[in-house]
DRENTILUM-882885 format. One record per atom (N, C-alpha, C, O): x, y, z. Coordinates in steps of 0.1 Angstrom, whole numbers, padded with zeros to 4 digits, always signed. Atoms other than C-alpha are relative to their C-alpha. Layout:
N
XYZ;...
***
This chain:
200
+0006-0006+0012;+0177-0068-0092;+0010+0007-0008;+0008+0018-0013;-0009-0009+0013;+0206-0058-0114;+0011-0013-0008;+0017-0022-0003;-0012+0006+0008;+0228-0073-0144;+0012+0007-0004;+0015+0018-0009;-0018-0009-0001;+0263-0065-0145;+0003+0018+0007;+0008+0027-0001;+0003-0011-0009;+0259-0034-0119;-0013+0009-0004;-0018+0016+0005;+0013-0006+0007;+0229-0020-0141;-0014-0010+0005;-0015-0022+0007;+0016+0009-0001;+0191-0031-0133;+0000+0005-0020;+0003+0015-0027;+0005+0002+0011;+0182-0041-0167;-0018+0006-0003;-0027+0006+0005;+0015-0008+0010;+0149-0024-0190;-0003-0008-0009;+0005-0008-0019;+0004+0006+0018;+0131-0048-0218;-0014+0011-0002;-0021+0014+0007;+0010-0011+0005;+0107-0023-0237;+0000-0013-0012;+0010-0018-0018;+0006+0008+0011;+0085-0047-0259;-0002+0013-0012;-0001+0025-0011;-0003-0011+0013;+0083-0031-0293;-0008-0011-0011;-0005-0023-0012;+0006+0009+0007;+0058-0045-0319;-0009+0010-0011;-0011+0021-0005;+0003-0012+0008;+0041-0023-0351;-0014+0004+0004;-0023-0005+0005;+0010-0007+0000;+0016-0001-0345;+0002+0006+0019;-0006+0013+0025;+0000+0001-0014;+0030+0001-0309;+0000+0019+0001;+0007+0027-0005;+0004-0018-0004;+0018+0039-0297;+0017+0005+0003;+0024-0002+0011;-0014-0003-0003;+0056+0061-0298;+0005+0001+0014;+0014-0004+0019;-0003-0003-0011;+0052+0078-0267;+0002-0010+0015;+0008-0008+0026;+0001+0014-0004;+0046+0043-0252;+0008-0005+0007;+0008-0006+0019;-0011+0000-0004;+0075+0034-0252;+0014+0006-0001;+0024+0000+0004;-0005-0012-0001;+0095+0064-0259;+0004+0010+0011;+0014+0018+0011;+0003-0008-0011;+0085+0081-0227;+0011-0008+0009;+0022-0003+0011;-0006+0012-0008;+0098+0049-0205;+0014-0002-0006;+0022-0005+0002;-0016+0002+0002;+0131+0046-0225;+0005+0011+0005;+0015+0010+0012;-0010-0013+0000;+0141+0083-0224;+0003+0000+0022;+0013+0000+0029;-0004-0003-0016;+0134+0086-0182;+0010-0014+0002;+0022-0013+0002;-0013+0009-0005;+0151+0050-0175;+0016+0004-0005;+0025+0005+0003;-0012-0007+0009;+0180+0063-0200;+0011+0009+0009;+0023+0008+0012;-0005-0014-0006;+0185+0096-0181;+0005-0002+0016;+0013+0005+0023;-0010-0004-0014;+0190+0083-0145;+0013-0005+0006;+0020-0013+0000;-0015-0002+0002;+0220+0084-0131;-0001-0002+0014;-0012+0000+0019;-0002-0002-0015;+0233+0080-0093;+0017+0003+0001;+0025-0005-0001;-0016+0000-0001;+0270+0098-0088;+0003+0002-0016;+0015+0000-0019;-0008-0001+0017;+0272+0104-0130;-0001-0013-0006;+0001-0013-0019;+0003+0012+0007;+0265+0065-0135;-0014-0004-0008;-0025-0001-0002;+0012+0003+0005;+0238+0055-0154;-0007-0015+0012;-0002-0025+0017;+0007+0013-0012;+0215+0031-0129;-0008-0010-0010;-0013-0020-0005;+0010+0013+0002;+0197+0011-0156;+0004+0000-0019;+0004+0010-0027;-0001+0003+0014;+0206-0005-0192;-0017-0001-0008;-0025-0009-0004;+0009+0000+0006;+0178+0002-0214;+0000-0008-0013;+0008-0003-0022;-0005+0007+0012;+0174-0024-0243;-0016-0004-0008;-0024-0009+0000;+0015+0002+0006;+0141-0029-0268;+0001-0011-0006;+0012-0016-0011;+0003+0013+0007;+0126-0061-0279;-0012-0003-0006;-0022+0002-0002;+0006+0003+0006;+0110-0077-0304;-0004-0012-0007;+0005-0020-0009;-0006+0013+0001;+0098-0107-0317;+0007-0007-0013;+0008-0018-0017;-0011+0006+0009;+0119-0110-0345;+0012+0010-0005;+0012+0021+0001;-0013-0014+0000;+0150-0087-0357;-0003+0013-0012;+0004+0023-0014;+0005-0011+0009;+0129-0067-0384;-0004+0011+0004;-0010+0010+0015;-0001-0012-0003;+0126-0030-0383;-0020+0000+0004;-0029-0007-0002;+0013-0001-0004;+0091-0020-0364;-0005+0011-0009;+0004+0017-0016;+0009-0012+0005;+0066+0007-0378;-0006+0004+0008;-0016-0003+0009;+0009-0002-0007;+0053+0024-0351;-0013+0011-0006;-0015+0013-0018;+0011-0008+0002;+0022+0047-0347;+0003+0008-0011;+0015+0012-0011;-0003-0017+0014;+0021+0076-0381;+0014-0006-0004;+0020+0001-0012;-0009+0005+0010;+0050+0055-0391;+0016+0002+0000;+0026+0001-0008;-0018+0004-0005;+0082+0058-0373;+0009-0011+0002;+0006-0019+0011;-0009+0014+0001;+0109+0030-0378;+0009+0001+0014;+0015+0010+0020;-0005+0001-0013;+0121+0017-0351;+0011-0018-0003;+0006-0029-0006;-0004+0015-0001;+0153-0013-0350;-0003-0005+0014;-0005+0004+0022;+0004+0006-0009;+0146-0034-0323;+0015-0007+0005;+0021-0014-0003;-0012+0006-0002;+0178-0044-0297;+0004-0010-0002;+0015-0012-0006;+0001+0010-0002;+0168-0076-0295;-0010-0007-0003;-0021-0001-0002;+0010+0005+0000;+0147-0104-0304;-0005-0010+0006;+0004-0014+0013;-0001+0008-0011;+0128-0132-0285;+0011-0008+0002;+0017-0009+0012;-0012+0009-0004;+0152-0157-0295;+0013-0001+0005;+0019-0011+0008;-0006-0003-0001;+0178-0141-0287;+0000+0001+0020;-0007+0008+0027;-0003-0001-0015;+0192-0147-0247;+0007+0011+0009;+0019+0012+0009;+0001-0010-0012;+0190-0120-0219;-0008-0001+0011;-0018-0008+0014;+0004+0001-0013;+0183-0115-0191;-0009+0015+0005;-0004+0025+0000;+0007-0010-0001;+0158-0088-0177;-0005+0001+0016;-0008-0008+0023;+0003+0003-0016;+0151-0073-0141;-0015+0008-0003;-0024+0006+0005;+0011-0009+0002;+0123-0050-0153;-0009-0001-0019;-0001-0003-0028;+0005+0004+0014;+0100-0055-0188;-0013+0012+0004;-0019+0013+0014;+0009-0005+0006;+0076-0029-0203;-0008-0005-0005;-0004-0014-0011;+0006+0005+0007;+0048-0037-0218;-0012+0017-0008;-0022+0022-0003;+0009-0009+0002;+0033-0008-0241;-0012+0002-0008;-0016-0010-0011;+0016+0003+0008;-0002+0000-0262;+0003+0002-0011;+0014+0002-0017;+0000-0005+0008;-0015+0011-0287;-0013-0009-0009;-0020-0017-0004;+0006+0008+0001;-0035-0002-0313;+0005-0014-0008;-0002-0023-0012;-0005+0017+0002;-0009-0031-0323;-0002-0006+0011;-0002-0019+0010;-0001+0010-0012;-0011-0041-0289;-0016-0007+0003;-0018-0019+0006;+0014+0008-0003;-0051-0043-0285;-0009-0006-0007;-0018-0013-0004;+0003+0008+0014;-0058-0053-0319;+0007-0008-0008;+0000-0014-0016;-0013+0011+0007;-0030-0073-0334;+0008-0012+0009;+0006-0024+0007;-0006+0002-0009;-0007-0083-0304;-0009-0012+0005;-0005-0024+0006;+0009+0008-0008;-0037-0097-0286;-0001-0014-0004;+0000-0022+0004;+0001+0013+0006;-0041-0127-0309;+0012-0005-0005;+0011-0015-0011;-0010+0006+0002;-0005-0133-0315;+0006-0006+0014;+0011-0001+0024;-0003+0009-0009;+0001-0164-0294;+0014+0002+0008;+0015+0006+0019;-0020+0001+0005;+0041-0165-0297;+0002+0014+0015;+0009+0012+0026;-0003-0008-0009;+0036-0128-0278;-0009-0002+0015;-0006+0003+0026;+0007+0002-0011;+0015-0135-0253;+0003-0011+0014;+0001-0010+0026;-0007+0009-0008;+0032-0168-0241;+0014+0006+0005;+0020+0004+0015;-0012-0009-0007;+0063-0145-0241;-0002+0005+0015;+0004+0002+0025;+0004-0013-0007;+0049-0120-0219;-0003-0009+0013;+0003-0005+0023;-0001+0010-0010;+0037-0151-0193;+0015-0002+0001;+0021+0003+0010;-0014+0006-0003;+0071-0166-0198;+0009+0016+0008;+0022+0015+0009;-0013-0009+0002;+0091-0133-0190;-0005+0006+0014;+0002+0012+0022;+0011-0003-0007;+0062-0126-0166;+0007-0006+0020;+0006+0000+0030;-0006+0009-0004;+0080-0155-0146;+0012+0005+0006;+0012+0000+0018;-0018+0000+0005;+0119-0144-0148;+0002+0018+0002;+0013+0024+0003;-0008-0016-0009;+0116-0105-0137;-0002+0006+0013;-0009+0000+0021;+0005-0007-0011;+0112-0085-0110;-0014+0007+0004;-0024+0006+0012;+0013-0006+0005;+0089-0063-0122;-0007+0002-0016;+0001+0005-0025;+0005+0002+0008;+0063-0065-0148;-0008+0014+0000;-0017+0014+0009;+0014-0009-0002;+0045-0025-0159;-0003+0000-0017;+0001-0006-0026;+0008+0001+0015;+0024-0016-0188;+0002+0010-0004;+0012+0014+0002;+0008-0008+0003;+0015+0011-0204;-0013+0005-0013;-0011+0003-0025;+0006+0003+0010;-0016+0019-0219;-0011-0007-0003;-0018-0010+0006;+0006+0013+0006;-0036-0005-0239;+0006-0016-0001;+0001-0027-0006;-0006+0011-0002;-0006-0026-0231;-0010-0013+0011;-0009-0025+0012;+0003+0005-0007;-0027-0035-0206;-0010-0013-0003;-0011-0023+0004;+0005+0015+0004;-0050-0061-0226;+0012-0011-0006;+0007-0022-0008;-0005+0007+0000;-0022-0079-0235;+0005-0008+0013;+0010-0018+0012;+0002+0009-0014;-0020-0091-0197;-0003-0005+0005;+0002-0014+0012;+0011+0006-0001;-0053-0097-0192;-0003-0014-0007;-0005-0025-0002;-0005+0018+0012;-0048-0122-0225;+0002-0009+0006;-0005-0019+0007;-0011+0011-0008;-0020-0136-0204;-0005-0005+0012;+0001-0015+0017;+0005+0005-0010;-0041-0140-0176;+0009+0006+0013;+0006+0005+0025;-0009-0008-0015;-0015-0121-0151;-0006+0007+0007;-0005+0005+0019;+0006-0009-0009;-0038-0093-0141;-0017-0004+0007;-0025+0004+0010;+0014+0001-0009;-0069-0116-0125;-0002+0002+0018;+0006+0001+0027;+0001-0003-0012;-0079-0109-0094;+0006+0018+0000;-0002+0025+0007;-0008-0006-0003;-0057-0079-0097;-0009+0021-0003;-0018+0021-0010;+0002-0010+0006;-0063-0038-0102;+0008+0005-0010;+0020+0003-0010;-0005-0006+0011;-0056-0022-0129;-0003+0010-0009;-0015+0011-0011;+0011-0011+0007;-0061+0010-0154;+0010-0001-0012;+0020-0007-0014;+0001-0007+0012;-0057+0024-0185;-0006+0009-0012;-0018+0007-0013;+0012-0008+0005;-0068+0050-0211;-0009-0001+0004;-0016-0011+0006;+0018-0004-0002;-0098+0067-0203;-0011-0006-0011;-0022-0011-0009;+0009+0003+0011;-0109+0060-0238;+0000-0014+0003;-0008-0015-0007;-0001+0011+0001;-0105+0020-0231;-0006-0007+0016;-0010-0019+0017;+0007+0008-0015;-0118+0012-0192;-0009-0003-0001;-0013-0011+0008;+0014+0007-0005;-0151+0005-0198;+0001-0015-0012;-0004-0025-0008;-0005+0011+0005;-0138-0020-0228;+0010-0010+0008;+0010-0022+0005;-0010+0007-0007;-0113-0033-0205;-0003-0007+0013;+0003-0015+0019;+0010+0001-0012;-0137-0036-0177;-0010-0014-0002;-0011-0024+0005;+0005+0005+0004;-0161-0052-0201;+0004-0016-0004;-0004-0025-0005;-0008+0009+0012;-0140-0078-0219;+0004-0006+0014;-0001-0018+0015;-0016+0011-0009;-0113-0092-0186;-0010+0011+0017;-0007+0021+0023;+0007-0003-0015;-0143-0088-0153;+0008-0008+0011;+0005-0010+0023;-0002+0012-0014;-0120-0113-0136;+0009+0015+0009;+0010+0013+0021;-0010-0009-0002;-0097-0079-0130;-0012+0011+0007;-0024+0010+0008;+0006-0012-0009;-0103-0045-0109;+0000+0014-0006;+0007+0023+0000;-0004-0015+0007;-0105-0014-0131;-0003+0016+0011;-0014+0020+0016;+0002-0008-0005;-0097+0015-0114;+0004+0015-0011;+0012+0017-0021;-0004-0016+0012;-0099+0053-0129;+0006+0010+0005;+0012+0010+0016;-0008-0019-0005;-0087+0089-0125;+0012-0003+0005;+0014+0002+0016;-0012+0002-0010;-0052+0075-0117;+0007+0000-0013;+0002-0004-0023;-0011-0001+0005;-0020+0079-0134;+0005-0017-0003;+0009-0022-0013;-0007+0013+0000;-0007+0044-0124;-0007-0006+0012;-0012+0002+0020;-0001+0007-0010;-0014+0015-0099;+0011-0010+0002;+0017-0016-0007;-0010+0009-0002;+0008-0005-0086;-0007-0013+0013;-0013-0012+0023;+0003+0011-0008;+0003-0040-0073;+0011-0012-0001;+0012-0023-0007;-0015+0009-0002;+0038-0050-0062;+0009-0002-0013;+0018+0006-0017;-0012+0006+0010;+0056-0070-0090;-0008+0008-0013;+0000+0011-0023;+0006-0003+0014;+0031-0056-0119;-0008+0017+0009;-0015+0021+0018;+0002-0019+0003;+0029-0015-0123;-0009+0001-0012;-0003+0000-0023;+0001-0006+0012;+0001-0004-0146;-0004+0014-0002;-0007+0020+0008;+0002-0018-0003;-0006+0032-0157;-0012+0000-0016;-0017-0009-0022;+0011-0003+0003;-0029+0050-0176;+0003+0002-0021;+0011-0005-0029;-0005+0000+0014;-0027+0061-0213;+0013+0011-0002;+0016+0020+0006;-0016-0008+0001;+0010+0074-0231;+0002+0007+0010;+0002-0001+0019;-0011-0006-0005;+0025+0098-0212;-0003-0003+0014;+0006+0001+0022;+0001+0005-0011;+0010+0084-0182;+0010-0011+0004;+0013-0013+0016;-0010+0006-0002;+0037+0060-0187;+0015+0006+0005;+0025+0001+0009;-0015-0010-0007;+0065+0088-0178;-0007+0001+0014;+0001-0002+0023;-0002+0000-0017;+0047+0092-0142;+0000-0014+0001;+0002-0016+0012;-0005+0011-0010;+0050+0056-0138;+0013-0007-0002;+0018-0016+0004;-0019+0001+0001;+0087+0055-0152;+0008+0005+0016;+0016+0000+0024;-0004-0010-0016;+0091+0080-0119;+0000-0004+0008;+0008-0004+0017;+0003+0006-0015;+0074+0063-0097;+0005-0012+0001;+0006-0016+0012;-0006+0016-0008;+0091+0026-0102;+0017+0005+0003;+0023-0003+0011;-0010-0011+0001;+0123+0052-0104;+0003+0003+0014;+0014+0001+0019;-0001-0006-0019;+0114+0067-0065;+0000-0013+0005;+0007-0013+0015;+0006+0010-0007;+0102+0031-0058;+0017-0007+0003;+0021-0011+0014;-0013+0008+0003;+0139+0017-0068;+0010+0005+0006;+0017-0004+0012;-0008-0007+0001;+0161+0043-0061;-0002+0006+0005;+0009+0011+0007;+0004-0014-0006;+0147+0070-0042;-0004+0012-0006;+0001+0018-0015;+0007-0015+0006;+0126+0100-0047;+0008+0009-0004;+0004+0017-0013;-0014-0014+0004;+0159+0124-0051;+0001-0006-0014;-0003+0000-0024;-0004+0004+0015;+0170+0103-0081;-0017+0001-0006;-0016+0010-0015;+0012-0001+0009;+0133+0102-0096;-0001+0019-0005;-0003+0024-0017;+0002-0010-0004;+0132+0138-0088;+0010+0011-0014;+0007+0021-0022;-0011-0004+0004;+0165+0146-0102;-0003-0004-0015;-0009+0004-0021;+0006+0008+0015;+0159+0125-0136;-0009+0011-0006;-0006+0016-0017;+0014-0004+0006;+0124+0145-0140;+0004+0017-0001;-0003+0025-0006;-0001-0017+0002;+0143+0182-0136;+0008-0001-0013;+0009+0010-0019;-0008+0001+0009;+0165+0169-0164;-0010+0001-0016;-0008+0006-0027;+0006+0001+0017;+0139+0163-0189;-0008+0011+0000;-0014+0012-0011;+0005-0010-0002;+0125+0194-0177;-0017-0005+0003;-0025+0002-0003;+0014+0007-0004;+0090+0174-0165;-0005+0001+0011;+0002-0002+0020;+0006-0001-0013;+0067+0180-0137;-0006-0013+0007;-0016-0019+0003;-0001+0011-0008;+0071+0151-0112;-0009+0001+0010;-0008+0012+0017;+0011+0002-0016;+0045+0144-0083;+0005-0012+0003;+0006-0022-0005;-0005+0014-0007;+0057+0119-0058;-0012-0007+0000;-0010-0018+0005;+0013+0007-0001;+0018+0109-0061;-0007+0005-0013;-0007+0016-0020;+0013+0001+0016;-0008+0101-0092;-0004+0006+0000;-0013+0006-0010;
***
């Protein structure tokens, strides 16, 4: 799981995408370090090279776009309401998100990212959460899946999902302890000045 000594980060990036989203998840991957090195290249993608608008209207360039060839050991997927209202019906992203689905290690969410997976059909059979305000729509809508609540994040192996925004920084942590060990998650989370629990 690493390219050119770094484990690789794709943070999907698409307008209306909630900041903290993927904001949260860039800054902790960013920050860890093992020995003074950085342990993980963080790079955002999109599907084309135009500037995003996120949530209240922050611009965002995007590193990359689909067409554009990389390689990824880890892929984000975050909410918001481009992701459960817009996103959802754009094909182009959805067949990405299978295709890429394919080709990493690990696949997490955060969010409302999470109906874009359901879309994709990845999370049947499977558990999964998100926003409080969204589980009983998420429950409603994609029954082939396992909605669980009061939880930060679940994890089910290759696919990590977590709950709403900043729920996505304890599951930056936890694939962080999962990868690397709890000292580095630990160490990362005193840097941003953030209260870390080795559990949800």
């Amino acid at each position: 799981m690493k390219n050119n000594g770094k484990i690789k980060v794709g943070i999907l990036l698409f307008n209306e995408v909630e900041v903290l989203d993927f904001a949260g998840p860039f800054e902790v991957f960013s920050l860890a370090t093992k020995k003074d090195e950085k342990i993980f290249e963080v790079v955002t993608i999109s599907e084309t090279e135009k500037i995003i608008s996120a949530r209240n209207g922050l611009k965002v360039m995007p590193s990359l776009q689909f067409d554009d060839k990389f390689n990824l050991d880890i892929l984000i997927i975050p909410g918001g309401y481009g992701a459960e209202e817009v996103q959802i019906k754009n094909e182009k992203v959805i067949n990405w998100i299978k295709q890429k689905y394919e080709e990493v290690d690990l696949l997490a969410y955060v969010c409302t990212g999470v109906f874009l997976l359901a879309e994709a059909g990845i999370l049947k059979n499977k558990k999964a959460t998100t926003h409080w305000m969204k589980l009983d729509k998420l429950e409603n809508e994609f029954p082939n899946l396992k909605v669980i609540r009061n939880t930060k994040f679940v994890d089910e192996g290759k696919i990590i999902t977590s709950g709403g925004i900043s729920a996505g920084i304890n599951m930056s942590f936890h694939i962080i302890s999962k990868l690397c060990g709890t000292e580095i998650a630990e160490q990362t989370a005193r840097k941003m000045e953030y209260d870390y629990y080795k559990k949800d």
